[in-house]
C-alpha positions in Angstrom: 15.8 -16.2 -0.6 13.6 -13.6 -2.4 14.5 -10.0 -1.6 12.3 -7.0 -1.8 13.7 -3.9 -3.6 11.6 -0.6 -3.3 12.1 1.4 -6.6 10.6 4.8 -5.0 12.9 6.5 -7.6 10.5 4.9 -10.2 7.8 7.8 -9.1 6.0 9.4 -11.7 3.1 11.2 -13.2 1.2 8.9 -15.8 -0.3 10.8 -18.6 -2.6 7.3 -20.0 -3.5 6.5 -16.3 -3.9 9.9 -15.1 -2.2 9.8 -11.8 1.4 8.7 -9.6 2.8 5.8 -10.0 4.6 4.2 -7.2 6.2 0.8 -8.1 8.2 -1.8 -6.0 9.3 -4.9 -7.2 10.3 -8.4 -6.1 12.5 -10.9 -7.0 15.2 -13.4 -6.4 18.1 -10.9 -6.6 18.4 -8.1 -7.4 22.3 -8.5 -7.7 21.3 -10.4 -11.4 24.4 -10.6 -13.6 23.0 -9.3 -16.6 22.8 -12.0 -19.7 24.2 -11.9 -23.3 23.0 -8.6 -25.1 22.6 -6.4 -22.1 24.7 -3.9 -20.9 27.2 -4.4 -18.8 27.1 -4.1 -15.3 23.7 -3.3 -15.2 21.2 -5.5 -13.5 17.7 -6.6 -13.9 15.9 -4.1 -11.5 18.1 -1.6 -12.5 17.6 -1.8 -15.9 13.6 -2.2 -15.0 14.0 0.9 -12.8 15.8 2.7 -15.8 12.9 2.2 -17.9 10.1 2.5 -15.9 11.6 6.5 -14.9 10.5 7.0 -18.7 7.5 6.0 -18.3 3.8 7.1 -19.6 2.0 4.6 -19.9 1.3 0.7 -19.5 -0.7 -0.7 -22.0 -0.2 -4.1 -21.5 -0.2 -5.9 -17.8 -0.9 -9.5 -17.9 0.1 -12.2 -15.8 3.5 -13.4 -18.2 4.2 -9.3 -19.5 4.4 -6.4 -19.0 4.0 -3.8 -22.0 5.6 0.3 -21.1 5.3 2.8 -23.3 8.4 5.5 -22.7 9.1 9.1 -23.9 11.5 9.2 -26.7 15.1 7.5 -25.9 17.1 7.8 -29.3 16.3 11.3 -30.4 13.6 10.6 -33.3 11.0 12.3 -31.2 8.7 9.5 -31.0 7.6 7.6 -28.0 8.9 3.7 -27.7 7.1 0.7 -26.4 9.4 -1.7 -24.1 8.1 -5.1 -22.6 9.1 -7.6 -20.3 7.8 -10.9 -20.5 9.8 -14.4 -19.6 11.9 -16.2 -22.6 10.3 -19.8 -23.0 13.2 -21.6 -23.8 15.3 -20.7 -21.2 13.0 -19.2 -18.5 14.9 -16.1 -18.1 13.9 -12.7 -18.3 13.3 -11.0 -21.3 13.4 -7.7 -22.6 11.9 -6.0 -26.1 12.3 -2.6 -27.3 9.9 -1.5 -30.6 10.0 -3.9 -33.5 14.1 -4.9 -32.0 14.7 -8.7 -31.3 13.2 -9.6 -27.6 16.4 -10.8 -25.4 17.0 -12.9 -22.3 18.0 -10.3 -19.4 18.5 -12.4 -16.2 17.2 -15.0 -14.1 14.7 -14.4 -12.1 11.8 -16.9 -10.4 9.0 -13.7 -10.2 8.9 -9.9 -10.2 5.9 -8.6 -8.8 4.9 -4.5 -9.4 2.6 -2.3 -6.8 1.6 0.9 -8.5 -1.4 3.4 -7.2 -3.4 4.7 -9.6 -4.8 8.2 -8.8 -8.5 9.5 -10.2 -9.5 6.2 -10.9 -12.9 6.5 -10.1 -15.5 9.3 -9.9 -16.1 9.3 -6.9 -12.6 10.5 -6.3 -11.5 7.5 -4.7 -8.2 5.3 -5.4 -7.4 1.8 -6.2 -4.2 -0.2 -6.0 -2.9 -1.9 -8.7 -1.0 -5.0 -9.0 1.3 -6.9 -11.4 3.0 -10.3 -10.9 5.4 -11.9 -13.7 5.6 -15.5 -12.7 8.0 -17.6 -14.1 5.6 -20.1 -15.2 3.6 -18.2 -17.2 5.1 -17.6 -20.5 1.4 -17.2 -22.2 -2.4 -17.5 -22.2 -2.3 -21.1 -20.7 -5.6 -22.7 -21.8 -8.9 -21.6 -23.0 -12.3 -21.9 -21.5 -15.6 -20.9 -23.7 -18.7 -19.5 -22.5 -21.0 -21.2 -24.7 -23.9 -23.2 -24.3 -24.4 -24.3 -20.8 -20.7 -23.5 -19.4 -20.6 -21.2 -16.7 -16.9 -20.1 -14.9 -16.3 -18.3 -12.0 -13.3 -18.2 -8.7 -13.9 -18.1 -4.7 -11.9 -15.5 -2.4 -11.8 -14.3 0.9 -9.9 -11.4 1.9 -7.7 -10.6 4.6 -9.0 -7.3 6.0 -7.4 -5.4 8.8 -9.2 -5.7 12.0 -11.2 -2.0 11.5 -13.3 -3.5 8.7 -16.7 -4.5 9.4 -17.3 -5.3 5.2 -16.3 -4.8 2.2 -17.3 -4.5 -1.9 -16.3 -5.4 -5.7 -16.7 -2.2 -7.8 -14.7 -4.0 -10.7 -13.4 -7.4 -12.5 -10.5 -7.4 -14.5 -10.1 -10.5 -16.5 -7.9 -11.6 -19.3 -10.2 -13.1 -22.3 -11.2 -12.7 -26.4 -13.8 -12.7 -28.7 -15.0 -15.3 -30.9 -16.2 -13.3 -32.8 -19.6 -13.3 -32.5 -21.9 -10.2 -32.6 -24.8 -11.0 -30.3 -22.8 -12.6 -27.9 -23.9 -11.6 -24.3 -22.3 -12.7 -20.7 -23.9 -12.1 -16.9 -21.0 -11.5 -14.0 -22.8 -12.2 -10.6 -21.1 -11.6 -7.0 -22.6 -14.1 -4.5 -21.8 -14.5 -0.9 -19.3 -17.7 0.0 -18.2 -18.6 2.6 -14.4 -20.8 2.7 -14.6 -23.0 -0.4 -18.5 -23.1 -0.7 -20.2 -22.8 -3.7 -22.4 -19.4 -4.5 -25.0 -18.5 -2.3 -26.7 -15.6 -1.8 -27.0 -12.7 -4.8 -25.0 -9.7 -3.6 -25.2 -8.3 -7.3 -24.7 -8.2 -11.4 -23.6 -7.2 -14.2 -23.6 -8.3 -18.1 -20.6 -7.3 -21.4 -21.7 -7.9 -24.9 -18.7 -9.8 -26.8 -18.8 -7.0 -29.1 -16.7 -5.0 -26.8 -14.1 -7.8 -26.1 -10.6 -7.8 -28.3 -9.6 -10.5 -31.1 -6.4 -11.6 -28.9 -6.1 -12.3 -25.2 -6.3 -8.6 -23.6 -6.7 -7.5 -20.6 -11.3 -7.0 -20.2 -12.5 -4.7 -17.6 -16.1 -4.8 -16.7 -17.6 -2.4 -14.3 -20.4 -2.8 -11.5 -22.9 -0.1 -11.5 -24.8 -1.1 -8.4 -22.8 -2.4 -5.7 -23.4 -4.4 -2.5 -21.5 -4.9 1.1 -20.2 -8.2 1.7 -19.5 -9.2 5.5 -15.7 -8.6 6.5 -15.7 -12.5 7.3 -17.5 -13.5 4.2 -15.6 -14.6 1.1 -17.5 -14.1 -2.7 -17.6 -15.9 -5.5 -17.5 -14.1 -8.8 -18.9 -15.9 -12.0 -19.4 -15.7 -15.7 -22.0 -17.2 -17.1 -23.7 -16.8 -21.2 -26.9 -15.1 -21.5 -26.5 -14.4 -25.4 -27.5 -16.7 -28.5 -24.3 -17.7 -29.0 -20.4 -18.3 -27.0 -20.3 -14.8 -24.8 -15.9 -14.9 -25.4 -13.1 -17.2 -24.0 -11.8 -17.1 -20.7 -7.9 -17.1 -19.8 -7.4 -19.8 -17.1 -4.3 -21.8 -15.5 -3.2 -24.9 -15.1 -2.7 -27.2 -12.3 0.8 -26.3 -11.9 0.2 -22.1 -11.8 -3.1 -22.5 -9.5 -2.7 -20.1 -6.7 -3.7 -21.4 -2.6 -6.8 -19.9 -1.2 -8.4 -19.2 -4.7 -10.4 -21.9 -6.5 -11.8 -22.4 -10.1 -16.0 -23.3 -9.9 -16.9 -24.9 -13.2 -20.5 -25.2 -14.0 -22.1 -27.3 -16.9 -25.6 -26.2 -16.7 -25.7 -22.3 -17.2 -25.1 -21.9 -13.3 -27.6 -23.9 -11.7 -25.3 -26.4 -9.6 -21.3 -25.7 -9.5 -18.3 -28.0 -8.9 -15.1 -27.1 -7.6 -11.7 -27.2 -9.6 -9.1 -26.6 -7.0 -6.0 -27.4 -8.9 -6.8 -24.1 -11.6 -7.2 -20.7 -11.4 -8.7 -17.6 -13.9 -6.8 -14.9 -14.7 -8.9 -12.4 -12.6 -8.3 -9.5 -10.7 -10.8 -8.0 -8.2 -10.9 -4.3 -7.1 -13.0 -3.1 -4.3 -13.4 -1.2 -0.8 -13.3 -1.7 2.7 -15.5 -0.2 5.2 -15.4 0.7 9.0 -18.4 0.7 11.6 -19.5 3.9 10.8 -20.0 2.7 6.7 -16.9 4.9 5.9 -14.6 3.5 2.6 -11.4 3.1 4.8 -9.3 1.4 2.1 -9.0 -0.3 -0.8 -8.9 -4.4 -1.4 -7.2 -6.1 -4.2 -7.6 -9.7 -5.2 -6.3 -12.0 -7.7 -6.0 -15.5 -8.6 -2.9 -15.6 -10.8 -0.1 -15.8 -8.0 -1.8 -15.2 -4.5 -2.0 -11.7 -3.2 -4.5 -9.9 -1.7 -3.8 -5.8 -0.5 -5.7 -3.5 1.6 -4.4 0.1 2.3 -5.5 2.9 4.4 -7.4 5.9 2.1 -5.2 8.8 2.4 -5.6 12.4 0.3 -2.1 12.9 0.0 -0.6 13.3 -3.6 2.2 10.5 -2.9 0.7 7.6 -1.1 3.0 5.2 0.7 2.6 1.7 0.1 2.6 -1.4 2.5 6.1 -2.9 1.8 5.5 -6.1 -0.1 7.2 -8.2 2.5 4.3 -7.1 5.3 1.6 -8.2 2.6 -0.8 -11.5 3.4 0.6 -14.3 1.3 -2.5 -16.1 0.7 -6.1 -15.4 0.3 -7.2 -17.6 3.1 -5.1 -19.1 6.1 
């Protein structure tokens, strides 16, 4: 049975994300008897609890790891990096600290992070953020190119609560590289969907250059500057398609055995003319947006994501501390 621990003692002002962070986590037990190398009596969440009281920043998030960069521990002055990512051979937990040798921590099938991030946009409004480990990812999975003719996108609907009359996409965060290339170009479009339908209508776009994108796998935002209402009822699909002279970056994507229910993968071979479904995969994509009430008002914020179901919506609230929706009360799956 998977048990839901809060860490509200893990609340703290973020210097690189400019705001509170609140963090719960989830996993199988949170009673873990700590593995070779660890100390004793000290168990996974605690130890994860431990660290994340340190911390400023987190510069890596990714479906398989998480990256934290902590005020000093060991006296030097200096400011540490820890991660948490899952030990292939074994499928445990594991732990790194600096350049030290990454060990196995505990068994655990997932751990899942909540954390608000405050000031995020300039409008003054908030967005949640949201991190799930899964066991089964242990890397970037497989590769899929925009080049040529190949086009890649993923369907969702959302579970609003029942005051929403629509909602939006204001971002994309996706997990992709660079090949390199310097006048490589890509579109992101939002169309209306409706279940597992293919695009329909335009609701709007965007376009990245591949010059901004890293070498390595790394977490891509891409912003949109003009941005449409999508029926509450109404799912999206949001695609990638190449608009440069040559491939527009590689696309993080999972395998049959990681693909999460009530999301699906929309492969298209001719620049995003006709689509096909691929129901058994998934990208690595993360979708922030609003809600909205009869009267047009932003009531809340939605998050969305392929990699390992979960979809949130939360009241707007100017308080400095905002309480969360336990994890347990959250929608399990995109759609029903």
């Amino acid at each position: 049975m998977e048990t839901v621990v809060s860490m509200s003692a893990a609340m703290m002002l973020l210097s690189g994300i400019g705001g509170t962070l609140v963090i719960a986590t989830r996993a199988t037990d949170p009673n873990l008897v700590p593995a070779a190398g660890t100390a004793a009596g000290i168990s996974l969440v605690e130890r994860l609890t431990s660290d994340l009281n340190y911390a400023v920043a987190l510069p890596v998030q990714s479906p398989y790891m998480l990256e934290a960069t902590v005020e000093d521990q060991d006296g030097d002055g200096l400011q540490e990096s820890i991660s948490y990512l899952w030990w292939s051979d074994t499928g445990e937990l594991a732990r790194g600290v600096g350049d030290a040798d990454t060990l196995p921590i505990g068994e655990a099938a997932k751990l899942e992070f909540t954390y608000d991030s405050y000031n995020a946009n300039e409008d003054g409004t908030t967005e949640l953020q949201w991190l799930s480990l899964n066991k089964e990812n242990t890397g970037p999975l497989a590769e899929a190119k925009l080049n040529g003719n190949n086009a890649y996108g993923v369907y969702f609907r959302p579970v609003l609560p029942t005051v929403a009359v629509a909602w939006s996409i204001t971002r994309v965060r996706l997990w992709m590289r660079s090949e390199g290339n310097t006048n490589g170009a890509l579109a992101m479009d939002v169309h209306s969907a409706n279940d597992h339908s293919l695009p329909d209508v335009l609701i709007q776009s965007t376009s990245a250059s591949e010059q901004d994108f890293q070498a390595e796998f790394a977490e891509t935002q891409i912003k949109f500057t003009s941005i449409g209402r999508l029926a509450a009822n109404r799912g999206a699909c949001v695609t990638l398609r190449n608009i440069g002279s040559s491939t527009a970056g590689v696309l993080a994507y999972g395998t049959p055995s990681k693909t999460t229910p009530g999301s699906a993968l929309l492969v298209s071979k001719d620049n995003g003319r006709s689509w096909e479904l691929d129901p058994d995969s998934d990208l690595w994509i993360e979708v922030f947006g609003h809600y909205y009430d009869s009267r047009g008002n932003c009531f809340g914020s939605v998050y969305l994501t392929s990699v390992n179901v979960t979809m949130v919506a939360h009241e707007s609230t100017d308080s400095v501390v905002r309480t969360l929706i336990p994890l347990r009360n959250q929608p399990r799956a995109i759609l029903p």
